[in-house]
C-alpha positions as CSV (number, residue, x, y, z in Angstrom):
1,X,75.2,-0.9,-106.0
2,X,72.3,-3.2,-106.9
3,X,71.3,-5.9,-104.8
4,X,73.1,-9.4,-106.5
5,X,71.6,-11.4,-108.5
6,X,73.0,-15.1,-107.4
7,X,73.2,-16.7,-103.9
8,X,75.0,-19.6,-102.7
9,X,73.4,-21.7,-100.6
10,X,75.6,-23.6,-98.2
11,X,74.8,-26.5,-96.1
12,X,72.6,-29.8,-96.6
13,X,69.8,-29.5,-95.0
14,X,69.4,-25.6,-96.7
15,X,70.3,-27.6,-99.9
16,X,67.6,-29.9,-99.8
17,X,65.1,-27.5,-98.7
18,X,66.0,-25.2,-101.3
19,X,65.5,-28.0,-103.8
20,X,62.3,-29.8,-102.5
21,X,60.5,-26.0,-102.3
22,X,61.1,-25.5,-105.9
23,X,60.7,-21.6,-105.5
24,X,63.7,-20.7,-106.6
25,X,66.2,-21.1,-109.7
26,X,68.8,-23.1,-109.4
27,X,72.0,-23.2,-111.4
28,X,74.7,-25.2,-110.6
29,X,75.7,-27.1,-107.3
30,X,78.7,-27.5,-106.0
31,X,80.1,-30.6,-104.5
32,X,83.6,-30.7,-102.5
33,X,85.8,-33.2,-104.9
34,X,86.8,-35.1,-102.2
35,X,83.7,-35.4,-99.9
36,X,83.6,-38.3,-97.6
37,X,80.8,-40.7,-99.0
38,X,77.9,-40.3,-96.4
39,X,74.3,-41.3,-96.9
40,X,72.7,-37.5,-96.5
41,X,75.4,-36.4,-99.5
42,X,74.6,-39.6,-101.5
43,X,71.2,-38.7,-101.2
44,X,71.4,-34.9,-102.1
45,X,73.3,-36.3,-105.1
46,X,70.7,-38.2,-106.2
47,X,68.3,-35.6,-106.0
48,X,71.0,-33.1,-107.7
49,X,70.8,-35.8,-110.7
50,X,67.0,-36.2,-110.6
51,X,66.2,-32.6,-110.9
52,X,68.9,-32.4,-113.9
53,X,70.9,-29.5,-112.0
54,X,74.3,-29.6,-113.1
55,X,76.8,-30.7,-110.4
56,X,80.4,-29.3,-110.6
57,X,83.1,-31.1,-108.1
58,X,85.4,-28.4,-107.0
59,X,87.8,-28.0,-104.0
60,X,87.2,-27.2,-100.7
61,X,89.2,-24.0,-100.9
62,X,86.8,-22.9,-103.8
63,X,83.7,-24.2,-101.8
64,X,84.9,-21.2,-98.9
65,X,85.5,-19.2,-101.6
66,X,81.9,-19.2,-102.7
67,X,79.9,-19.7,-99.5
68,X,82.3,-17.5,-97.3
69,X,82.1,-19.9,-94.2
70,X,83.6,-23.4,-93.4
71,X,79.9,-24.0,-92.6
72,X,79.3,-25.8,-96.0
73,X,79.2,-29.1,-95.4
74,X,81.0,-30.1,-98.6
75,X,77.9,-28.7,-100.8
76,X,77.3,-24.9,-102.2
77,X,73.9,-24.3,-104.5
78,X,74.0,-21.2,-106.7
79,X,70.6,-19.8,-106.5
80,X,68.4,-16.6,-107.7
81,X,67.5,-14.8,-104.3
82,X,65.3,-15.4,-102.1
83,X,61.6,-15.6,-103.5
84,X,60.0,-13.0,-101.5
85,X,56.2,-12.4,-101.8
86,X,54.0,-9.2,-101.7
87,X,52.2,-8.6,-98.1
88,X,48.8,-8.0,-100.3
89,X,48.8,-11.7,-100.1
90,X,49.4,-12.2,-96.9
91,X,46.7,-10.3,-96.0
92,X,43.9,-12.4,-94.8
93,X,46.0,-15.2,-93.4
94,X,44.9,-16.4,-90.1
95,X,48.3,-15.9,-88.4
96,X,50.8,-13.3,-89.4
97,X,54.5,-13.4,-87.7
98,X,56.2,-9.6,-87.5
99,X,59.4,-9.2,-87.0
100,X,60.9,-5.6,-85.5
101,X,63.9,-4.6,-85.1
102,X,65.5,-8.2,-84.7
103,X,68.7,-7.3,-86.0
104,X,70.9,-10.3,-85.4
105,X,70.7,-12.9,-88.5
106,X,71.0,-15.9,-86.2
107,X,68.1,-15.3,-84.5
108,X,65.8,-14.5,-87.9
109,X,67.2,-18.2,-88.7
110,X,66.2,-19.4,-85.9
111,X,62.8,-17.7,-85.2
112,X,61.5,-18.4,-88.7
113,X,62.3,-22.6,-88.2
114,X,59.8,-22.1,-85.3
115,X,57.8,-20.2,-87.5
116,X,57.4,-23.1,-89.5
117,X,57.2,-25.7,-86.6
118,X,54.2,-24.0,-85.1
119,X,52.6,-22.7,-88.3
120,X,53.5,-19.4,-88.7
121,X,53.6,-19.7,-92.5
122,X,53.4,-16.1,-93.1
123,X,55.9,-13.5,-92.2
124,X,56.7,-9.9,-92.4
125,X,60.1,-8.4,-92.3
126,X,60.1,-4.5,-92.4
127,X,62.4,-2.8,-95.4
128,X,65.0,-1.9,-92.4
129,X,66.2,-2.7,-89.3
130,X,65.7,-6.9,-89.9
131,X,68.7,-8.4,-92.0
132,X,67.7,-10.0,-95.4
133,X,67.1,-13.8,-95.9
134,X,70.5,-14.0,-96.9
135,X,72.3,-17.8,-96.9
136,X,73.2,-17.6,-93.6
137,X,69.7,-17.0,-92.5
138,X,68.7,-19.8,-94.4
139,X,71.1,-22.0,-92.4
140,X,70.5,-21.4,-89.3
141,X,66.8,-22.0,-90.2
142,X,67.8,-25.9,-91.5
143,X,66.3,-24.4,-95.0
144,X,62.1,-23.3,-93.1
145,X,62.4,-20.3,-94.9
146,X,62.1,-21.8,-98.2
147,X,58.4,-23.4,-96.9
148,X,57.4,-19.8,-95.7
149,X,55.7,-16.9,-97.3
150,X,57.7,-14.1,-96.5
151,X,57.2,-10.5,-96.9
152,X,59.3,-7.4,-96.8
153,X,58.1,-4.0,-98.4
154,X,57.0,-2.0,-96.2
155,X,58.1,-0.5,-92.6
156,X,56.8,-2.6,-89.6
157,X,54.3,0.6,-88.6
158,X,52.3,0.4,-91.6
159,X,52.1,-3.7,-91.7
160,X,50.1,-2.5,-88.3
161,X,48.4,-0.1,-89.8
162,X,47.1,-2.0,-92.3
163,X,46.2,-5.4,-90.4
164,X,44.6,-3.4,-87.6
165,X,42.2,-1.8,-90.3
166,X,41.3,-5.4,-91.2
167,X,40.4,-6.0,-88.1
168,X,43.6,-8.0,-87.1
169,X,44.1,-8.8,-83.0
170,X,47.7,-7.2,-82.7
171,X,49.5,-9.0,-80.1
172,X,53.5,-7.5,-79.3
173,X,55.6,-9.3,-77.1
174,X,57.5,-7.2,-74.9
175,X,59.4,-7.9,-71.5
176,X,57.6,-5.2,-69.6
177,X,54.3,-6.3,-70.8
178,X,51.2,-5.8,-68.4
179,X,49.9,-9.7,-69.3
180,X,51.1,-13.0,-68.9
181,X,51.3,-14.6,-72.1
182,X,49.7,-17.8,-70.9
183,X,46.5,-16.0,-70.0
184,X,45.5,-14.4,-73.0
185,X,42.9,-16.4,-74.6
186,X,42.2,-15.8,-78.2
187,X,39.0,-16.2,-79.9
188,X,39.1,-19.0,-82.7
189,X,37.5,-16.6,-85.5
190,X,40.3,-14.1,-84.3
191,X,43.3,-13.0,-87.1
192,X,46.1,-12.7,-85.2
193,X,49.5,-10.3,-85.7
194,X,52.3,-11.6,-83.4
195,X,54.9,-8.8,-82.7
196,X,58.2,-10.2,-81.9
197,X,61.4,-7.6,-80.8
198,X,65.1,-7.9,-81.0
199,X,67.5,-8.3,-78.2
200,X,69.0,-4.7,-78.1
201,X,66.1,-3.0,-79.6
202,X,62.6,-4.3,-78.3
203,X,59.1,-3.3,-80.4
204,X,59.0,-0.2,-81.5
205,X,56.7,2.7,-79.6
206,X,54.1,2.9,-82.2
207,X,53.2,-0.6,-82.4
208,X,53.1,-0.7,-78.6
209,X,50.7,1.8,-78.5
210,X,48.5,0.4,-81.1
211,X,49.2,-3.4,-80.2
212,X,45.5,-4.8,-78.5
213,X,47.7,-6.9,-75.9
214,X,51.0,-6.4,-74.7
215,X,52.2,-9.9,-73.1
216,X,55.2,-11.2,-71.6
217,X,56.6,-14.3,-70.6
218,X,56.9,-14.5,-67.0
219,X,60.7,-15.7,-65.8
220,X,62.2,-16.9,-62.4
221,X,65.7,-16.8,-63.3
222,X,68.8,-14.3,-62.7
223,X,69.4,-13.7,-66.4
224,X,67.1,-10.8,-67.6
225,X,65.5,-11.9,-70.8
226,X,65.3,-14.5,-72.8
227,X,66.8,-15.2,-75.8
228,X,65.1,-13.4,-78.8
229,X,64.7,-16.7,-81.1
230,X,63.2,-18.7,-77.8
231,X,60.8,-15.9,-76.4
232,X,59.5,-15.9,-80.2
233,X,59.5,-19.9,-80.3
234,X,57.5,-19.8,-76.6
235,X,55.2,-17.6,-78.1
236,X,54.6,-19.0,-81.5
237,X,53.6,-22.2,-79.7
238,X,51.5,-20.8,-77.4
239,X,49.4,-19.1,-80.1
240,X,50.0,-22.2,-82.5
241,X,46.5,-23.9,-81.6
């Protein structure tokens, strides 16, 4: 089965993002029929009506129906999927976010609003182990991943590969890791590859072994890691300047 061909965008903040970007088609969006007037839906609505996309007032039943969460906040957007680009042009950015093996969609969400908070604009997502940007992605990132220039078609060993033959500094960020984060000091002419690992499954071997620094961020608590989306959001920042 084929990947569809529609998305439904659920929530206001997505909703507007999705709209302002204008990278994507949009078809029709839906509005719950009996919506509480509020200044944020007002507004959407009048957006909606400026960019002549058709608005069709259903129930709230059929709003669940078509975003499959009562996370909709009364508005649904039917959309072509999400615009990914080709890593070819990516390459050559000054900063380049990878993500391996972060499994869990809430923390892609989550990781790629940082992303775009502390200018992490492009992004590579390997074919597997790293959900889609599916709708619920796009959520939980308050609609950043409609602003960034996301890649996924290749595996997360050969991004390396290939930004390490262009002379890329490859930076992972592991738990174990031999260096503090907050010493590492970057040279301004310096591309940079950030690595960032899931929760159950960190980097991967290879890129540890062919990473130039291997950094962690040091913790005084009981818990044993952080948080996937906050170790990436620490780091981000940290390399941001």
């Amino acid at each position: 089965m084929g990947k569809p061909t529609r998305e439904y965008i659920y929530g206001i903040n997505p909703v507007f993002e999705v709209i302002l970007a204008e990278r994507r088609k949009i078809y029709t969006a839906y509005l719950n029929e009996k919506y509480k007037h509020n200044p944020r839906i007002d507004k959407l609505t009048t957006i909606l009506k400026k960019h002549t996309i058709p608005i069709d007032k259903v129930s709230k039943e059929r709003l669940f129906e078509l975003s499959k969460t009562k996370k909709h906040q009364d508005i649904v957007l039917k959309t072509k999927p999400y615009p990914y680009i080709s890593f070819n042009s990516i390459i050559g950015s000054k900063k380049i976010l990878l993500l391996d093996n972060v499994e869990d969609p809430h923390n892609v969400g989550a990781i790629l609003r940082s992303a775009d908070i502390f200018g992490f604009h492009n992004v590579v997502l390997p074919l597997k182990g790293v959900p889609d940007i599916y709708p619920s992605v796009v959520k939980v990132s308050a609609g950043a991943s409609e602003h960034l220039n996301i890649a996924k078609d290749r595996n997360a060993n050969t991004y390396v590969k290939t930004v390490k033959e262009r002379g890329y500094t490859v930076v992972a960020l592991d738990a174990h890791g031999k260096e503090k984060i907050s010493s590492l000091s970057l040279g301004k002419s310096e591309n940079l590859l950030l690595v960032v690992g899931g929760e159950d499954k960190s980097v991967g071997h290879y890129i540890l072994k062919e990473a130039d620094h291997i950094v962690q961020i040091p913790q005084q608590g009981r818990v044993n890691s952080l948080n996937a989306s906050i170790a990436a959001g620490i780091a981000m920042y940290i390399f941001s300047g």
